[in-house]
Structure formats: C-alpha cells, structure tokens
PABAZA-43256 format. One record per residue: x, y, z of N, C-alpha, C in turn. Coordinates in steps of 0.02 Angstrom, whole numbers, padded with zeros to 5 digits, always signed. Layout:
N
XYZXYZXYZ
...
//
This chain:
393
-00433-01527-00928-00389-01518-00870-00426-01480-00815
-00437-01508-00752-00468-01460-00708-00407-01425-00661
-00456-01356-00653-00402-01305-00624-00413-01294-00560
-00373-01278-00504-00403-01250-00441-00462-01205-00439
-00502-01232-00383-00559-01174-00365-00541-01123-00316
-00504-01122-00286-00491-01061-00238-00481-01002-00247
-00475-00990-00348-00476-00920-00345-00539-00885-00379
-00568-00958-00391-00636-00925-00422-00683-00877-00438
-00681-00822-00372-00700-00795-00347-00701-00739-00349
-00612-00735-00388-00565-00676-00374-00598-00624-00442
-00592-00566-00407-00599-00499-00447-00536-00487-00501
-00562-00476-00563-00499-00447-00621-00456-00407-00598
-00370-00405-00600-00342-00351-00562-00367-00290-00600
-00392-00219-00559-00398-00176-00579-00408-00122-00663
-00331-00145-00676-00314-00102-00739-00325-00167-00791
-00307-00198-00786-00364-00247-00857-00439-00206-00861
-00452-00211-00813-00527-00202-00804-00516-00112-00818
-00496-00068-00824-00487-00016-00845-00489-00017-00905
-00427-00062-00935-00412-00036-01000-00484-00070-01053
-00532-00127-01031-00573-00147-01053-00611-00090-01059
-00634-00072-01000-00692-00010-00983-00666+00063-01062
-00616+00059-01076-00567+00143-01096-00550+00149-01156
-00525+00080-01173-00484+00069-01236-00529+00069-01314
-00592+00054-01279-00645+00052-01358-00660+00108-01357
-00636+00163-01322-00677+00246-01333-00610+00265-01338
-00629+00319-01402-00553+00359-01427-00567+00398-01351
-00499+00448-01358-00496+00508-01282-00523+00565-01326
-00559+00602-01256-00586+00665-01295-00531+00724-01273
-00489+00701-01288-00428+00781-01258-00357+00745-01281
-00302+00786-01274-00238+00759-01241-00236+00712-01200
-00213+00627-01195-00217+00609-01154-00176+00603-01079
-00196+00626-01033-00173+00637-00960-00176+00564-00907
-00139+00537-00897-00141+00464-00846-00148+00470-00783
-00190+00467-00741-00186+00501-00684-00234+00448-00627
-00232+00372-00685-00250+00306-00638-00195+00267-00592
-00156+00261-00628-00095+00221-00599-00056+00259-00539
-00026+00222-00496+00015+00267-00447+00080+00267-00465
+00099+00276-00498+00167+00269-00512+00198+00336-00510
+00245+00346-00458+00283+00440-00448+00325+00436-00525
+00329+00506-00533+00353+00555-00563+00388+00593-00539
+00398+00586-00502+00462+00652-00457+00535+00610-00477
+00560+00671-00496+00640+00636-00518+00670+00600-00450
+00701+00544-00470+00740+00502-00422+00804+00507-00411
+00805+00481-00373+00905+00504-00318+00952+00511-00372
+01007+00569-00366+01041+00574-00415+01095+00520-00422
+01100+00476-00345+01139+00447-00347+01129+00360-00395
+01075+00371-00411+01046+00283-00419+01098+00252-00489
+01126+00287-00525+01164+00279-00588+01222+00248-00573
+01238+00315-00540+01312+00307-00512+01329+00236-00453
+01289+00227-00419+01292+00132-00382+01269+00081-00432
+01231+00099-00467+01235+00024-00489+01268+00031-00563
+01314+00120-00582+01401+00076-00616+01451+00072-00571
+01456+00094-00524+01512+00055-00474+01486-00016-00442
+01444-00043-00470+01436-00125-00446+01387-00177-00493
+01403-00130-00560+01401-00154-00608+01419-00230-00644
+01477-00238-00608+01508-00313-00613+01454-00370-00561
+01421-00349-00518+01387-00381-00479+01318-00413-00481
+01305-00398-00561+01249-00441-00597+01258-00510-00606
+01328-00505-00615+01361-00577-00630+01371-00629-00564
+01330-00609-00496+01350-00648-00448+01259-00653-00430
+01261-00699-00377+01195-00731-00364+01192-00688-00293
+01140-00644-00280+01132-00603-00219+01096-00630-00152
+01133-00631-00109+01086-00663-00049+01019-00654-00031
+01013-00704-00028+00927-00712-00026+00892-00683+00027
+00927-00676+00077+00900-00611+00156+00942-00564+00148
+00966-00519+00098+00986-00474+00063+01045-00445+00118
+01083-00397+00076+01166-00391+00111+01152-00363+00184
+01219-00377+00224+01198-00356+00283+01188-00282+00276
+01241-00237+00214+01227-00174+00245+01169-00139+00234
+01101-00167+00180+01067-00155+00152+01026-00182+00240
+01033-00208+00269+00973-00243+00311+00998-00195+00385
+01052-00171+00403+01069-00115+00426+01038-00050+00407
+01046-00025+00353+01015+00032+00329+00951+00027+00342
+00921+00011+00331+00833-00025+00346+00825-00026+00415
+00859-00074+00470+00872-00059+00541+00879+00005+00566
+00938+00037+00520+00934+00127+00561+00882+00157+00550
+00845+00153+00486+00810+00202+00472+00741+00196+00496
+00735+00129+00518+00673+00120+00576+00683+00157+00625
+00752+00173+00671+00787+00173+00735+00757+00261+00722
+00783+00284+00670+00782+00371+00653+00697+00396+00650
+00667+00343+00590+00594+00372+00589+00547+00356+00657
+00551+00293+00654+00511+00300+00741+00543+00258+00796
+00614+00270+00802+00619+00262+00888+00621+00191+00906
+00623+00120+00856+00615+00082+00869+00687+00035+00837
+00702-00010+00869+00767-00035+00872+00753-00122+00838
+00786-00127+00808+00762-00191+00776+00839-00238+00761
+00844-00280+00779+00902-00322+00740+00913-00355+00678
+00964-00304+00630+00943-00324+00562+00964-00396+00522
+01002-00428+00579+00997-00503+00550+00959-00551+00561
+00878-00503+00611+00826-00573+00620+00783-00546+00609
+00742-00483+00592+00705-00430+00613+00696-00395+00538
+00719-00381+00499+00712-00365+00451+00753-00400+00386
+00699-00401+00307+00706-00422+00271+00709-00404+00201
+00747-00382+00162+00714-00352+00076+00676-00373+00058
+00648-00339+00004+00593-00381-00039+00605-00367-00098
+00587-00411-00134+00581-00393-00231+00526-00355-00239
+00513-00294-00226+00453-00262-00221+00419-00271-00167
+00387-00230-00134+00324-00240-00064+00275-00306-00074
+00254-00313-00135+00209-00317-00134+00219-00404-00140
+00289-00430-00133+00308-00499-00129+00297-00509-00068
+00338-00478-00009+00296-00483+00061+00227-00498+00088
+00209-00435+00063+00115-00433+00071+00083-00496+00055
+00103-00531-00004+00073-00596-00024+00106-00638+00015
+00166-00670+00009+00208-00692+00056+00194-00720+00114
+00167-00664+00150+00165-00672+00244+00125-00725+00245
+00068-00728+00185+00003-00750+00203+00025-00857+00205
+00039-00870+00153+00073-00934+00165+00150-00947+00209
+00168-00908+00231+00211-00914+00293+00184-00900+00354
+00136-00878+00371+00122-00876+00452+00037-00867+00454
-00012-00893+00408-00076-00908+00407-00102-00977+00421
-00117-00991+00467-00104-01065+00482-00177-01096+00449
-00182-01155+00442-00231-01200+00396-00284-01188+00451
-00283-01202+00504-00362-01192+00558-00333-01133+00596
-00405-01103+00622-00396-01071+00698-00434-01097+00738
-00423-01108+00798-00477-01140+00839-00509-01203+00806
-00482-01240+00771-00515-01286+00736-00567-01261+00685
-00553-01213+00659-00597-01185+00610-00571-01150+00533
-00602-01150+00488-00555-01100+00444-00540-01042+00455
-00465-01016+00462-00478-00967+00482-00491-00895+00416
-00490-00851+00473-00505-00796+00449-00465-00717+00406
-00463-00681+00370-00400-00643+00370-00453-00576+00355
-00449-00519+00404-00492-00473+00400-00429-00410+00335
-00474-00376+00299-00451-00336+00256-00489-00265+00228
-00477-00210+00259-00520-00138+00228-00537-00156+00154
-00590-00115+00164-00639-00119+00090-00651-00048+00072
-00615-00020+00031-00573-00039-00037-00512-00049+00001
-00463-00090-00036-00397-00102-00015-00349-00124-00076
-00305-00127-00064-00235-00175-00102-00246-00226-00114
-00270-00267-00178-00294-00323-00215-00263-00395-00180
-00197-00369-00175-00155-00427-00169-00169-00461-00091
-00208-00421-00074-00202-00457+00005-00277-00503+00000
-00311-00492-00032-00374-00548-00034-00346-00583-00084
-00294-00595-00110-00275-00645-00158-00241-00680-00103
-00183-00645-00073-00144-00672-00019-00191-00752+00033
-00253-00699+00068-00284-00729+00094-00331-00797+00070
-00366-00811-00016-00371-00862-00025-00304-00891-00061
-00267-00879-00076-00194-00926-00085-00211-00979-00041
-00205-00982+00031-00195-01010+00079-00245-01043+00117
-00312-01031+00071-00382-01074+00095-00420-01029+00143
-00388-00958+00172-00428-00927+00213-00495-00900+00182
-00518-00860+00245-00584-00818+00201-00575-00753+00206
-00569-00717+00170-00575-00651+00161-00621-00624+00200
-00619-00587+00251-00669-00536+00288-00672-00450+00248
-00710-00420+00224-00690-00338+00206-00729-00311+00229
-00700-00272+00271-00720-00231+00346-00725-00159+00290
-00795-00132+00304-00803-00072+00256-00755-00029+00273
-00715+00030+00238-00668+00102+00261-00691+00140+00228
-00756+00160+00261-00790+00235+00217-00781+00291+00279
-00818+00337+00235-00835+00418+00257-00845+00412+00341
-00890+00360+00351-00919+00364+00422-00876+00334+00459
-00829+00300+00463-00774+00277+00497-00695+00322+00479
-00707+00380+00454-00640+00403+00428-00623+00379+00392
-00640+00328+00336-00620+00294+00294-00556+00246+00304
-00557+00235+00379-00518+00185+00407-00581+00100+00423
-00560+00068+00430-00592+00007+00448-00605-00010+00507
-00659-00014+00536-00670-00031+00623-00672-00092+00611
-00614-00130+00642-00599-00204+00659-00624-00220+00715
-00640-00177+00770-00684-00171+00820-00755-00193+00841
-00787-00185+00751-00863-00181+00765-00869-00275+00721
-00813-00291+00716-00809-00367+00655-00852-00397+00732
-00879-00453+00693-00924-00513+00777-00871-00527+00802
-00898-00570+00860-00835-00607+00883-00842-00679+00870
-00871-00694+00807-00866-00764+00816-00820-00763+00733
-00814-00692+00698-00761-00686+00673-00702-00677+00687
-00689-00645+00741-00613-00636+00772-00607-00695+00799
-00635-00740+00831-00630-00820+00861-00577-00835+00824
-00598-00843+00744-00544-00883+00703-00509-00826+00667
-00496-00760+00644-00459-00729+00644-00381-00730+00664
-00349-00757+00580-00253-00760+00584-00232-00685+00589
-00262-00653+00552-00231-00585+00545-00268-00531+00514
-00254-00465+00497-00295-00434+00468-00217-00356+00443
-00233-00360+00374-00214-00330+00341-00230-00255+00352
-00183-00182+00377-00196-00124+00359-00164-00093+00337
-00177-00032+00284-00130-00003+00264-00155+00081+00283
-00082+00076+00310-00084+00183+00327-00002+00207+00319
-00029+00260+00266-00081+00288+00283-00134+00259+00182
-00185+00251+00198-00230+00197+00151-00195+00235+00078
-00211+00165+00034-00260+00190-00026-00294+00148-00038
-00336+00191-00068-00330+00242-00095-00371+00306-00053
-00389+00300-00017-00424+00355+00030-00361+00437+00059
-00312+00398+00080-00277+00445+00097-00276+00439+00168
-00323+00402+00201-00329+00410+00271-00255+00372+00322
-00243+00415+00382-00199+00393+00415-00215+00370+00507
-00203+00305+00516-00218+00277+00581-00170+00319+00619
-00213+00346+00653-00174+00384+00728-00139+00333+00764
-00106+00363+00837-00106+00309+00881-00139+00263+00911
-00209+00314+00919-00255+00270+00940-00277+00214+00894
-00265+00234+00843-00315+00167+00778-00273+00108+00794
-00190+00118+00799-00166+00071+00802-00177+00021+00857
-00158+00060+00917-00169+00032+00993-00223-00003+00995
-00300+00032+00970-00345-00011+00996-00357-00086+00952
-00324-00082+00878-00315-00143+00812-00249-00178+00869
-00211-00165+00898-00158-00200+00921-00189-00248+01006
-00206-00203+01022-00236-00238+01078-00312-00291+01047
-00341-00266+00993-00393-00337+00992-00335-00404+00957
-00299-00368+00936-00261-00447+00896-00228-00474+00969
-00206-00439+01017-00187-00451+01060-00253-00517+01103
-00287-00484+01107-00352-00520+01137-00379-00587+01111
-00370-00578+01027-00390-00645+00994-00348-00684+00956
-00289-00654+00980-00200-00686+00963-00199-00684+00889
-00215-00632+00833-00177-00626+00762-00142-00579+00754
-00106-00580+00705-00069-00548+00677-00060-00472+00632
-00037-00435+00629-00063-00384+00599+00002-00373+00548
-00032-00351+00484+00001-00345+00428-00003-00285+00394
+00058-00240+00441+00050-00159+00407+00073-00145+00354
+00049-00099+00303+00038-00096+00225+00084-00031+00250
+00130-00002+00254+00141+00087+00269+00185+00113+00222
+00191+00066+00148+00208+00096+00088+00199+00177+00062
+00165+00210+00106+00147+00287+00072+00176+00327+00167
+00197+00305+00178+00217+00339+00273+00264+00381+00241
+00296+00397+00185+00334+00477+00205+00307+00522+00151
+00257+00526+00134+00196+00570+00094+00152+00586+00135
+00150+00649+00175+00091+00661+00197+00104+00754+00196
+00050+00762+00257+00045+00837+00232+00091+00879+00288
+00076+00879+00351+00124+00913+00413+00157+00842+00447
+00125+00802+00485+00157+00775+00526+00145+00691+00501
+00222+00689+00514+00237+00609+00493+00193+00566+00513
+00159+00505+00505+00097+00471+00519+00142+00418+00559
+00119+00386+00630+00134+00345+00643+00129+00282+00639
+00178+00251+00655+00200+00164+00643+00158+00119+00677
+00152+00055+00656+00130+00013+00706+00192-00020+00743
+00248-00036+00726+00296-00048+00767+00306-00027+00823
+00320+00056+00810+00323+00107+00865+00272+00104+00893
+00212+00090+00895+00151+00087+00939+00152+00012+00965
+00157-00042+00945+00159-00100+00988+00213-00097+01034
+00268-00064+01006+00343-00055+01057+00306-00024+01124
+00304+00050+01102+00239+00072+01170+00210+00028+01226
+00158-00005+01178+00134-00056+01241+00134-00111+01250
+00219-00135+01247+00235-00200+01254+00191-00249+01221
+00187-00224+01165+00134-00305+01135+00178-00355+01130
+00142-00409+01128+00203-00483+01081+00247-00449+01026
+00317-00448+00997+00329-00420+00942+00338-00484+00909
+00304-00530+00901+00279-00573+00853+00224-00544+00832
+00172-00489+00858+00127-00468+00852+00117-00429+00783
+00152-00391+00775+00136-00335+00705+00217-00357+00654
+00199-00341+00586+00236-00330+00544+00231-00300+00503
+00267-00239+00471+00264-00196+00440+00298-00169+00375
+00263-00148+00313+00302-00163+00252+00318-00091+00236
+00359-00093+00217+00398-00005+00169+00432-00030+00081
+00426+00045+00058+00444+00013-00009+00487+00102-00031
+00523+00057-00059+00564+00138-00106+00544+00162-00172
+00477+00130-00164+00437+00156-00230+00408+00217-00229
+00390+00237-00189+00347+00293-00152+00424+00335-00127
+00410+00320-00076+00474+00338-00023+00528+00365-00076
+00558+00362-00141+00617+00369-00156+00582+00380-00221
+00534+00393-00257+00525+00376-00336+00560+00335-00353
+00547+00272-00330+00589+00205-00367+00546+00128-00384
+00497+00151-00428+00474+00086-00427+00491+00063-00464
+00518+00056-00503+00551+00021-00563+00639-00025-00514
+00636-00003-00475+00696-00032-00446+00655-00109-00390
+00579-00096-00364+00564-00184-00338+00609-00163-00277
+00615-00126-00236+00638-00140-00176+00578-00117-00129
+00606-00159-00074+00543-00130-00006+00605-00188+00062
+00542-00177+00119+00555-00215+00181+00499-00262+00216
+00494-00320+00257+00457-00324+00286+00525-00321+00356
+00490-00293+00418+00515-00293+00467+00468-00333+00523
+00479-00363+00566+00440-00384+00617+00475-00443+00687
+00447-00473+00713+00471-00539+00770+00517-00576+00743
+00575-00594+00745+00608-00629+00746+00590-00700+00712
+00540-00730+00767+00514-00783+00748+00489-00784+00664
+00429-00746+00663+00418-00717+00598+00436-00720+00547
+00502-00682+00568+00530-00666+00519+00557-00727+00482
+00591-00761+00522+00630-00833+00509+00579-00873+00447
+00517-00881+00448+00465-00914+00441+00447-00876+00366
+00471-00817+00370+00437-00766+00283+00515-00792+00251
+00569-00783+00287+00630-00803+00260+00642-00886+00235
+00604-00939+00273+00608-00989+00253+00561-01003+00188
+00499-00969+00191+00478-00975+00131+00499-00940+00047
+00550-00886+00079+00568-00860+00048+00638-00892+00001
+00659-00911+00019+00739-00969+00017+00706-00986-00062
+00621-01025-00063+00583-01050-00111+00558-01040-00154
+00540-00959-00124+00481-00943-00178+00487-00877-00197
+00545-00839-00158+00542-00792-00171+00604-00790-00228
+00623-00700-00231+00673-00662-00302+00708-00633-00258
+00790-00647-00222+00796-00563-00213+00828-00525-00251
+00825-00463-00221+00860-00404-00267+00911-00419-00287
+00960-00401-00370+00987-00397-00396+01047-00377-00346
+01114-00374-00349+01136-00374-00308+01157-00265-00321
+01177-00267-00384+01186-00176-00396+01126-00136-00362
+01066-00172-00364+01009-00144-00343+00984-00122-00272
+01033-00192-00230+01013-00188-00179+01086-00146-00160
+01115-00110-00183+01169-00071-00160+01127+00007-00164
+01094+00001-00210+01048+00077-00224+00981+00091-00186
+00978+00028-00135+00923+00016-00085+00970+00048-00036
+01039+00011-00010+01092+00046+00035+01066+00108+00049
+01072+00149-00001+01108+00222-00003+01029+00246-00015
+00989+00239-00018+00923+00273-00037+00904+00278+00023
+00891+00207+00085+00868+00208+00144+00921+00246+00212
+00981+00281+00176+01024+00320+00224+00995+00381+00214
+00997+00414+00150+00951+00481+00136+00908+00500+00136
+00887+00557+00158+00813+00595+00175+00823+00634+00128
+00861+00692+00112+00865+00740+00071+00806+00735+00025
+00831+00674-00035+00767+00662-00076+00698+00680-00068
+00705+00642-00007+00642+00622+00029+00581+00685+00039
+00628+00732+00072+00611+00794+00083+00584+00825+00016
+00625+00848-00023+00616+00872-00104+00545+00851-00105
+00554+00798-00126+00478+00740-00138+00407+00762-00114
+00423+00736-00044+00373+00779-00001+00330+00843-00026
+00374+00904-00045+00380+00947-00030+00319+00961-00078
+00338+00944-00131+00312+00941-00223+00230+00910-00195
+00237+00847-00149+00146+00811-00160+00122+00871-00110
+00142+00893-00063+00118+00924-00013+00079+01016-00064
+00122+01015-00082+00102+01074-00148+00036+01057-00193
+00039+00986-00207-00014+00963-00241-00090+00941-00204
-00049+00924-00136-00127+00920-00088-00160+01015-00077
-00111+01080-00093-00169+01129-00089-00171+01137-00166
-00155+01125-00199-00172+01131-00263-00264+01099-00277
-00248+01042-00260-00323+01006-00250-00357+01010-00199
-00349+01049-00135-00387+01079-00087-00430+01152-00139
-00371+01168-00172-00417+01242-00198-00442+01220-00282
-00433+01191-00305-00485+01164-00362-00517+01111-00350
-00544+01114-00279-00603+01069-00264-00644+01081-00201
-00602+01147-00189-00652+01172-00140-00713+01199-00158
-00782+01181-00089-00856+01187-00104-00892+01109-00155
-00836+01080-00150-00866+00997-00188-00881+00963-00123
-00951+00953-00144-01003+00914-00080-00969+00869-00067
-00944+00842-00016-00911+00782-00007-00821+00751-00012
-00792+00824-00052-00743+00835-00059-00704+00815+00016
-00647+00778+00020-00595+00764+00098-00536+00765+00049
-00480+00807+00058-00419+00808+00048-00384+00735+00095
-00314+00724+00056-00299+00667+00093-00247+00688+00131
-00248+00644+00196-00194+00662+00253-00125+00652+00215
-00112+00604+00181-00065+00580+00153-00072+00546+00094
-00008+00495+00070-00014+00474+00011-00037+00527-00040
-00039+00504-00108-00057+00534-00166-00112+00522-00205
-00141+00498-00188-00205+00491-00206-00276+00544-00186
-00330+00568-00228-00363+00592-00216-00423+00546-00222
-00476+00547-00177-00532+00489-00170-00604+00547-00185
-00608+00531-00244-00675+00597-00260-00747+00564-00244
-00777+00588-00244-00865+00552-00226-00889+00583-00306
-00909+00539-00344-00964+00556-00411-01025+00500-00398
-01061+00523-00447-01132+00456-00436-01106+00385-00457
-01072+00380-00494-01055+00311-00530-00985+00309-00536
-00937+00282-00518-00858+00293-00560-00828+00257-00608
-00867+00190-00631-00889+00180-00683-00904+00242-00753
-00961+00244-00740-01004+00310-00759-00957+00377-00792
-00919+00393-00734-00874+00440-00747-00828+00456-00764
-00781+00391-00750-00725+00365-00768-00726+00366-00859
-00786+00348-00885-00789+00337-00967-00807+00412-01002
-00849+00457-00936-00853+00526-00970-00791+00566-00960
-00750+00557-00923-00701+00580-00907-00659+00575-00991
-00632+00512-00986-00604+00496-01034-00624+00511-01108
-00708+00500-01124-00713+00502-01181-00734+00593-01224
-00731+00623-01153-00722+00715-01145-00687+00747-01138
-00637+00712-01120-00567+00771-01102-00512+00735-01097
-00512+00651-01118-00442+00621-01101-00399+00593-01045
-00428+00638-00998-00395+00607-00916-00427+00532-00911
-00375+00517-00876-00401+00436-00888-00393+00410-00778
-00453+00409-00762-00440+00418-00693-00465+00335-00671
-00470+00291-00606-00497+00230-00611-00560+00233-00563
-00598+00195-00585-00656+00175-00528-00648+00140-00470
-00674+00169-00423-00655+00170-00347-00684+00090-00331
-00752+00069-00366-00773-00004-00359-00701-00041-00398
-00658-00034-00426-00629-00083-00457-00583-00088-00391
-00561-00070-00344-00510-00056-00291-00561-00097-00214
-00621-00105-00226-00681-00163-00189-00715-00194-00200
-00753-00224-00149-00776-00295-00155-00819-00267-00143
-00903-00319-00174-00964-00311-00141-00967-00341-00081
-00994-00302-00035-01026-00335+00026-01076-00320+00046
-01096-00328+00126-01170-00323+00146-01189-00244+00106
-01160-00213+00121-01196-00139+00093-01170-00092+00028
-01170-00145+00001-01142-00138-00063-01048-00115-00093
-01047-00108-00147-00969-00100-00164-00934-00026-00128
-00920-00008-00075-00887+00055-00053-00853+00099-00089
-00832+00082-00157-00788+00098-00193-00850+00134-00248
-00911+00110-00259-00952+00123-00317-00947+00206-00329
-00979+00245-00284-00965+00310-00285-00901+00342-00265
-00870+00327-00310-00802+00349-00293-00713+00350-00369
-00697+00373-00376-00639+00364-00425-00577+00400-00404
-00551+00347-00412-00469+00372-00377-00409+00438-00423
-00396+00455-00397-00339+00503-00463-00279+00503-00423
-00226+00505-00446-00179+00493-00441-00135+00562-00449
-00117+00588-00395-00076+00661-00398+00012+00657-00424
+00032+00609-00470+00099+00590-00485+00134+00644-00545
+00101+00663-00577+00114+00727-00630+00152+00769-00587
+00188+00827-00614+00207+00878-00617+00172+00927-00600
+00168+00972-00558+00136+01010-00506+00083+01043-00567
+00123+01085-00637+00068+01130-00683+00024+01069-00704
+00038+00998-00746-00002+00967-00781-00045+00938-00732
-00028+00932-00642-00075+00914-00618-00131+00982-00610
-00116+01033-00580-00164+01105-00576-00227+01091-00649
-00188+01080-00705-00213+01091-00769-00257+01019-00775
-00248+00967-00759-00304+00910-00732-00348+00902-00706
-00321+00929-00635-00375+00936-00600-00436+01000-00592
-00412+01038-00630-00468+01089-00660-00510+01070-00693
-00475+01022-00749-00518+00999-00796-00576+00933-00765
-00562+00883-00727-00603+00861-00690-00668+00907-00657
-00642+00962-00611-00687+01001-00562-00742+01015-00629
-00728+01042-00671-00758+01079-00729-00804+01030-00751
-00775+00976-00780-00812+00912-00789-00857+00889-00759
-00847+00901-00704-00895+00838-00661-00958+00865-00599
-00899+00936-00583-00937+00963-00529-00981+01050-00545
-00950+01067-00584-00963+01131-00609-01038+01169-00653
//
C-alpha cells in the first residue's frame, strides 16, 4: 500500500523522542517531571460545580461555533484585556483545544499557489510542532526563521529574502514564545504586521501563555493591528484555558480574527473539527469572566521566575523568561544532558533540539533544554538547585 509523501520529512513529536532517549536508563534520584508543560496550580473552584449543574447536557450534541454565551465571554474578555472589540457571532470561535485551530487555519485559509508559486508558511525555530505539520498538511513549505540569543530569541521575519515573502501565505508567531519565554513588544508586532501587510499574508498568533508573565501584561496582535488600521482579515489570534486557567485537561481555547476568516476556519470546521462538550463549554463561560484565578496563578509563576533568577544567577548565558513558564537553559549538548540529568538525579527535563529543525546554521535548539516551572514553588526551588549543582557548579 503506498502512503502519502508529504509528511516524510516530518520530525518525531517531541516526547516519543524523549521517552526513547530516558526510558532505557533507570533515574538516578526521585523522579521529578519538569519536561512537559502541563500547570499544576490548582484550578477554578468553580469547574465541578458547572459541569454538575449541566450535567444532563452530555446527552445533547453541542454547537459546533460553540454557545453564544461562551463566544460573548471570549468577546468581553478581549474588550477588558486589550481594548479591542470584536463581534462574537463572526469574530470569534471555540476550540477543542488551541491546538485544533493552530492546525486548522492552515487548510482553511492557505491557499494551493501564491503568485503562481508554492506558497510559503514562515515559522520561529524552535517553535510549536504543530505548525510545520499544519504547513505541510496543505503542500506548503515550511520556512524556520532562526529565534535565538541574537535576535532576542524572537524571529526576524524582516531579514527572510524577498523572493520568500513573494509567495509567503502566512507566518506563524507565538508570544509570548516557547519555549524561550520571549515576548514581542509593540514594535515586533507592528513591524511583522506591516510586512504581511506589504506582501498580503496572514499572521497566526500563538498567545497561549499572554497571562503568565512577570510585571506587565505582554501585548496582543489584535490590539496592535487595531492601532494601525491593518486589514482585520490580517491577524488571528489563539488563547487557551490551559495555561490561562490550569485547565488543560478541559481542550478549551479561541481563535479570534476577520470575519471573513473566520467564516472559512468555521466552514472547515462544521467537518473536521470536535466541539466542546456542551458542560464544558459552560466551564469555558465562567473561567473567561474571571480573573481572580488568574491572578492567584500568576502570582505563584512570577515567584518561580525569582526563584530561578537566584538559583541561576552568574550562569554564563543564563536569560530569565519575560513570561510563560518555561526556562530555556544553554548546556553543551541537551541531548547530552538531558540523559545526565536523568540518569543522576532523576529530573527528567527535554532537549531544546527536539522543539527544532536543522537549518542553514544548524539546530537552534542543540544547546539548549527546556524545564518546565509547573511544580509547586518548594519542589520547584528543590529542582532547580539540583540542576544548577549538576550542570553548572
């Protein structure tokens, strides 16, 4: 039986490729998980209590552009975080998780040519797996625009040729990143909004980690194209209550964007997509009205970014992250380290190459391993000591 070639190409997702690398070496300690992102911060007290008052509502089939009041809530809470006004019966959408969107967009609004050419879908290197899957789904080519040290560990879409932006559909960013931590100012956005502007694609904001950061809230690309009148067919932007709410086990998120757009992720969606359960998407309601949580939450990673400012201060190369939860360490190999880690002390952390692609100047990710700040403020202190000790000491 022959199989498609279009994914040929494709990199093992991540944690396969972990547990290969981990699983034939006993742990040399207690073992500590500190690869995966998955929060640990207790979740809304309310999440029980809605989905047994709508408990009976498993038994019904849930609309597929999810309830109005759920697509309201999502509308205000754009309106509250940045200032931007959206209509929630054309403009915004649920998702069965973010990360259905993210793939999603790419066969709903990636067109087969640009300019009579194949087109293109630019993507930071290291990034979110799913979006170079997204992009050959659909026959494009993957571009990975390096996001290291020397660019802020943001991606200059700026310095891509122009006979890549020629055919350029869109280009995937996420802020504030992972795994870097890094967050696009206004400016990052404006000047990524005005070249898509210039070579007419699309932009596909990742801003799943936007209420984790350290002082000041990171800004939107919405709110920045609103600014300067871009096309608002122009940007679209994803959120998830995985992060945002400790709720990943609940598969909720948003894509918000153009009208047009939107219609177009919704029609493919009618097909291919899941939506939320209908109890579920009542506990999306009430999650995206409250901050309280939110705050708590915050409060706890923000504790853990000086926690790992001071058991890693004087590490050559050491950058705390603006946001998100992730810590992006520099070692010689993370490969390498990732197996001494584990087979010395148990922490089980991932390699920063498994999160990129090789390109012209090799894998960005190679010197590098991600950790994951999701523990409990003591077992993280007591981790990340044990790393510093390990590796740098």
């Amino acid at each position: 039986m022959a199989f498609p070639e279009r994914f040929s190409g494709l990199s093992e997702y991540a944690f396969p490729r972990l547990r290969r690398l981990l699983d034939a070496h006993p742990p040399g300690g207690a073992v500590v998980h500190m690869s995966i992102g998955e929060p640990r911060h207790e979740m809304p007290g309310f999440v029980a209590e809605v989905i047994a008052e709508n408990v009976g509502d498993f038994g019904r089939y849930p609309p597929n552009d999810g309830t109005p009041e759920l697509r309201e809530a999502i509308s205000a809470w754009l309106t509250r975080r940045y200032g931007v006004k959206t209509d929630p019966g054309t403009q915004v959408m649920p998702l069965n998780g973010t990360r259905e969107g993210l793939f999603n967009v790419a066969p709903a609004l990636v067109p087969e040519e640009v300019r009579g050419q194949r087109p293109v879908v630019l993507i930071p290197n290291p990034f979110y797996q799913v979006y170079a899957v997204a992009a050959q789904a659909v026959g494009a080519e993957p571009v990975f625009v390096p996001a290291e040290a020397a660019t802020g560990f943001l991606p200059d879409f700026g310095a891509v040729p122009k006979e890549i932006l020629n055919r350029t559909a869109a280009a995937y960013l996420c802020s504030p990143s992972n795994p870097q931590g890094a967050v696009a100012g206004r400016e990052d956005w404006a000047r990524l909004i005005a070249l898509a502007e210039k070579y007419d694609f699309r932009i596909f904001a990742d801003e799943c980690y936007s209420e984790i950061y350290r002082d000041t809230p990171p800004p939107g690309a919405l709110e920045v194209a609103a600014e300067g009148g871009a096309d608002p067919e122009r940007v679209l932007v994803f959120h998830s209550l995985s992060k945002r709410s400790n709720l990943p086990g609940l598969r909720s998120g948003f894509v918000a964007g153009g009208p047009e757009s939107l219609a177009r992720v919704k029609q493919l969606r009618a097909y291919a997509g899941a939506p939320l359960p209908l109890p579920l998407q009542r506990v999306a309601e009430r999650a995206w009205a409250d901050e309280a949580h939110v705050a708590v939450s915050r409060a706890l990673y923000q504790d853990k970014y000086s926690i790992a400012d001071e058991v890693f201060a004087g590490v050559d190369g050491y950058t705390g992250p603006q946001a998100g939860f992730f810590l992006w360490l520099p070692v010689a190999d993370g490969e390498e380290t990732a197996v001494r880690l584990w087979t010395q002390t148990g922490v089980r952390v991932l390699p920063g190459a498994y999160l990129a692609r090789d390109a012209a100047g090799g894998n960005p990710g190679t010197g590098y391993i991600r950790v994951a700040l999701v523990a409990p403020k003591d077992e993280t202190h007591a981790a990340l000591t044990t790393i510093r000790r390990a590796l740098y000491d």
